[in-house]
C-alpha positions in Angstrom: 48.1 -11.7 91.8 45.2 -12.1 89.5 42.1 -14.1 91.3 40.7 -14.7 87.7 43.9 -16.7 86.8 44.1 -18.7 90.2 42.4 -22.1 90.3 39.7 -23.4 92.5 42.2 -24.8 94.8 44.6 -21.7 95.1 41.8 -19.6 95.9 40.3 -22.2 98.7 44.3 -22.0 99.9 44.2 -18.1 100.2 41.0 -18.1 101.9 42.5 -20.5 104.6 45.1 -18.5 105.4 43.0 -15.2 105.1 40.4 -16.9 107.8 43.3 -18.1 110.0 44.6 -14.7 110.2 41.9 -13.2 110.9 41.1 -15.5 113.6 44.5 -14.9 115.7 46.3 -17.6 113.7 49.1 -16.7 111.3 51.0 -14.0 110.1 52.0 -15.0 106.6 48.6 -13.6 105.7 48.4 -12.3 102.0 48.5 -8.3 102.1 45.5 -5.9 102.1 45.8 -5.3 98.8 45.2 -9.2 98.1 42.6 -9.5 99.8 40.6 -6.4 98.3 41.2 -7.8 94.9 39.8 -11.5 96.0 36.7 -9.8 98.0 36.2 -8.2 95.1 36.4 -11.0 92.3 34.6 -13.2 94.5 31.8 -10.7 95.2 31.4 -10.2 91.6 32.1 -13.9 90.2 29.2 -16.1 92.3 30.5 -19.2 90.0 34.2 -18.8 91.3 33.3 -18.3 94.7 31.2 -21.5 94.7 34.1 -23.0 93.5 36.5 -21.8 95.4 34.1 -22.6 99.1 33.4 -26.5 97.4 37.5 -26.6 96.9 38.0 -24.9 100.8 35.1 -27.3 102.6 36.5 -30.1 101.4 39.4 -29.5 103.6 37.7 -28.3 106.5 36.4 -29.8 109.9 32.9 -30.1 108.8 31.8 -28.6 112.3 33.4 -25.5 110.8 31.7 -25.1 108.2 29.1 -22.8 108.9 31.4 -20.5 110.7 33.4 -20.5 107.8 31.0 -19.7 105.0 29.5 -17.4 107.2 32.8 -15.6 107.3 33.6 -16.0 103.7 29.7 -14.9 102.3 29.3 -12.1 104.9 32.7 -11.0 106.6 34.6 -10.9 103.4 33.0 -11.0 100.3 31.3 -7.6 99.4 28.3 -7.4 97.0 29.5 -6.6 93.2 28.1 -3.2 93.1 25.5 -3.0 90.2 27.0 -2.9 86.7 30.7 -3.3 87.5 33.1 -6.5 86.7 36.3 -7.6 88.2 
């Protein structure tokens, strides 16, 4: 899996199931190794994450949406360390 060649909408779809997971929900979850390399886009590619969070709230519970960003902006998306691209 490459993040930069998965839509908006794929992204949102991994993020679900990453979230659920690691809520006590599923486990189909994609592998560690998955989710490093979409932390790590995402952490580096502000534009894509946006994206992807507009693409994932729109199928959301809006009374999970703060839980949910809060998880995706601070739980799993690291900070691009200075100077490095995904």
């Amino acid at each position: 899996m490459r993040p930069a060649d998965l839509t908006s909408i794929e992204i949102a779809d991994l993020l679900s199931q990453m979230y659920t997971a690691d809520h006590g929900g599923q486990d189909d979850a994609p592998s560690p190794q998955q989710r490093t390399e979409l932390a790590d886009y995402l952490g580096c590619h502000e534009e894509a994450r946006a994206s992807a969070w507009e693409a994932w709230a729109a199928e959301l519970n809006p009374a999970d949406w703060d839980a949910a960003e809060y998880w995706l902006d601070v739980e799993f998306v690291e900070p691009c360390p200075e100077g490095q691209t995904v």
